[in-house]
N, C-alpha and C positions, 0 to 999 in steps of 0.2 A: 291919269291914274298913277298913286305912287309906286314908287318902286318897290318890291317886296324884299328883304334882307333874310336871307338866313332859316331858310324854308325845314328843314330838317330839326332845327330845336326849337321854332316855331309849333310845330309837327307832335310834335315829342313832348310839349308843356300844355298842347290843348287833351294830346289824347291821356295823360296822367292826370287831368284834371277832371275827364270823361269816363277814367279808369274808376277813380274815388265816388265818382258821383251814380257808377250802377246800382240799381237799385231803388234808387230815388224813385218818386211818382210822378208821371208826366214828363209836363217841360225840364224839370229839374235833369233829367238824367239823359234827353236830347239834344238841349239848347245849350250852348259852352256858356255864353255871357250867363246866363241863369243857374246853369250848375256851379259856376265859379262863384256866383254869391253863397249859394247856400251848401259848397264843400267851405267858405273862410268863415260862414256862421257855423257849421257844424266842428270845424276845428274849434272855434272859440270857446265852444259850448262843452270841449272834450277834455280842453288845458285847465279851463276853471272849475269844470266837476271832479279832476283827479286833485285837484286840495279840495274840495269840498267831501270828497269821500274820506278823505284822513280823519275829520270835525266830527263826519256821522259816524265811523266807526267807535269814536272817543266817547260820543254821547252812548250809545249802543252799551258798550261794555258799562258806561258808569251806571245807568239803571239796572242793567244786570246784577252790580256790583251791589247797586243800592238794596234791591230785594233780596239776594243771598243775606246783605249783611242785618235785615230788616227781622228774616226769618230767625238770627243768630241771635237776636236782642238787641242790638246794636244799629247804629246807622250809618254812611259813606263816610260823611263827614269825618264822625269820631273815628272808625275806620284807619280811615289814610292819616288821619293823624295817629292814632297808634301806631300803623305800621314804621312811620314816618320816626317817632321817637324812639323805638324797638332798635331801628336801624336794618329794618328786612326789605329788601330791596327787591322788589317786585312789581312786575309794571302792571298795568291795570289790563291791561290782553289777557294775561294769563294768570291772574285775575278770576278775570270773566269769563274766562275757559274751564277754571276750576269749580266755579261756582254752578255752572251749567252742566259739569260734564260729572266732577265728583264732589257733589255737596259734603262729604265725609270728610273729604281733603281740607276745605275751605272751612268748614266749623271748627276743623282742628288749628289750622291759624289764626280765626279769629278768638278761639279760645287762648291760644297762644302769647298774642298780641294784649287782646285786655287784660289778662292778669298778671 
């Protein structure tokens, strides 16, 4: 049998791995070799959904943007290109905050913007 090396972060790297993976259903949250896979798929799964949440937020607000701007007579497109040639600098978050939260606000930009 080999020799075992270094028993305490041996120790210490299974039960952090045991730590992450409570909760899990079944073997997942039992068995180390099985938890260790699906805590390094659930990492993976966690790195590439925070940029995918960036994209969804982007799309989110521009349809938002698009019917504020739809209900105004106007449409996104022509929109951000007005704002764009105005020179009013304004991101599309808040935006989409204003369109939602104070329609008042946002018709009086786009009224702003197009003429």
């Amino acid at each position: 049998m080999p020799r075992s090396k270094n028993k305490v972060a041996s120790h210490r790297r299974r039960k952090k791995i045991m730590g992450m993976a409570k909760g899990y259903w079944g073997a997942r949250s039992k068995v180390y070799t099985v938890a260790k896979h699906h805590i390094e798929k659930g990492l993976l799964h966690a790195y590439r959904d925070r940029k995918t949440k960036k994209r969804t937020f982007r799309q989110l607000w521009i349809v938002r943007i698009n019917a504020a701007a739809r209900i105004n007579g106007t449409t996104y497109s022509k929109l951000i290109h007005a704002l764009d040639i105005k020179g009013v600098e304004i991101n599309r978050k808040v935006l989409a905050s204003l369109a939602t939260e104070n329609p008042k606000a946002f018709s009086d930009i786009c009224n702003f913007v197009m003429n």
